[in-house]
N, C-alpha and C positions, 0 to 999 in steps of 0.2 A: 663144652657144656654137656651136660646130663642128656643122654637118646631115654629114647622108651625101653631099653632092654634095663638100663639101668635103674629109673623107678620101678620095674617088674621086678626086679629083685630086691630094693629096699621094701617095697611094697607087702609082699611074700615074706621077710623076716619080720615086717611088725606081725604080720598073720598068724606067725609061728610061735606070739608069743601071745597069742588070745587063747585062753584056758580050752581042754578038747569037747569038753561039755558042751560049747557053745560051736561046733564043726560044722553045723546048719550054716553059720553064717562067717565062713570064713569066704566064701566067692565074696557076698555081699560085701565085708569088710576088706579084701584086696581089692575093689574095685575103686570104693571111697579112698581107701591110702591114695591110687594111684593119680585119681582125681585132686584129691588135696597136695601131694606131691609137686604134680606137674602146675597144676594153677598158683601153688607158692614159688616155683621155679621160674616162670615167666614174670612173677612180680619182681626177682630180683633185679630185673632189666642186666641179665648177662650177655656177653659178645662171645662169638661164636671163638674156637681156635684159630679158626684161616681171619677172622678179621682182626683181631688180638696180634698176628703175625703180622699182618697186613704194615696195620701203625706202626708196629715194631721197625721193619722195615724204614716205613717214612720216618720215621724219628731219628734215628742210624743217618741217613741222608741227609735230614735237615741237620742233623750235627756234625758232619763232616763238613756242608756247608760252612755253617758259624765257623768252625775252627780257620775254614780256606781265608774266609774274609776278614775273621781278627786278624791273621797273618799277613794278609793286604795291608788292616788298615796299619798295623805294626812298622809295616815298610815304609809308608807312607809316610808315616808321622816318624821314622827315621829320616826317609830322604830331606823332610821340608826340615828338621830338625837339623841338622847336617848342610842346607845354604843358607841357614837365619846366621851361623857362626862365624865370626871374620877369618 
């Protein structure tokens, strides 16, 4: 996810492209980016890195899982397949 160093400097390149005529208000105007930056950011409902990994992780697991247990049921339904035959 996006830290504050990072909207500080998108913030700061829209500034850069407000005409220099208007230089009085370039604090004011990197302030509101930064404001509207971050309050659109947190609307997006993002997951951080480490929890992104996190699932990753579990997922990886719960899929080696499934594969264990097709391979049971596999056997299984070999073995019972295998005394139904004369």
């Amino acid at each position: 996810m996006m830290d504050r160093q990072d909207i500080d400097q998108i913030a700061l390149r829209l500034v850069s492209l407000v005409p220099p005529g208007l230089a009085q208000a370039h604090q004011d105007l990197r302030a509101n980016f930064q404001d509207v930056l971050a309050q659109g950011l947190r609307r997006l409902d993002l997951v951080t890195r480490e929890e992104f990994d996190v699932q990753t992780q579990v997922l990886a697991r719960t899929r080696a899982k499934i594969d264990e247990l097709e391979q049971r049921v596999a056997e299984l339904e070999a073995a019972v397949a295998h005394r139904g035959t004369p």
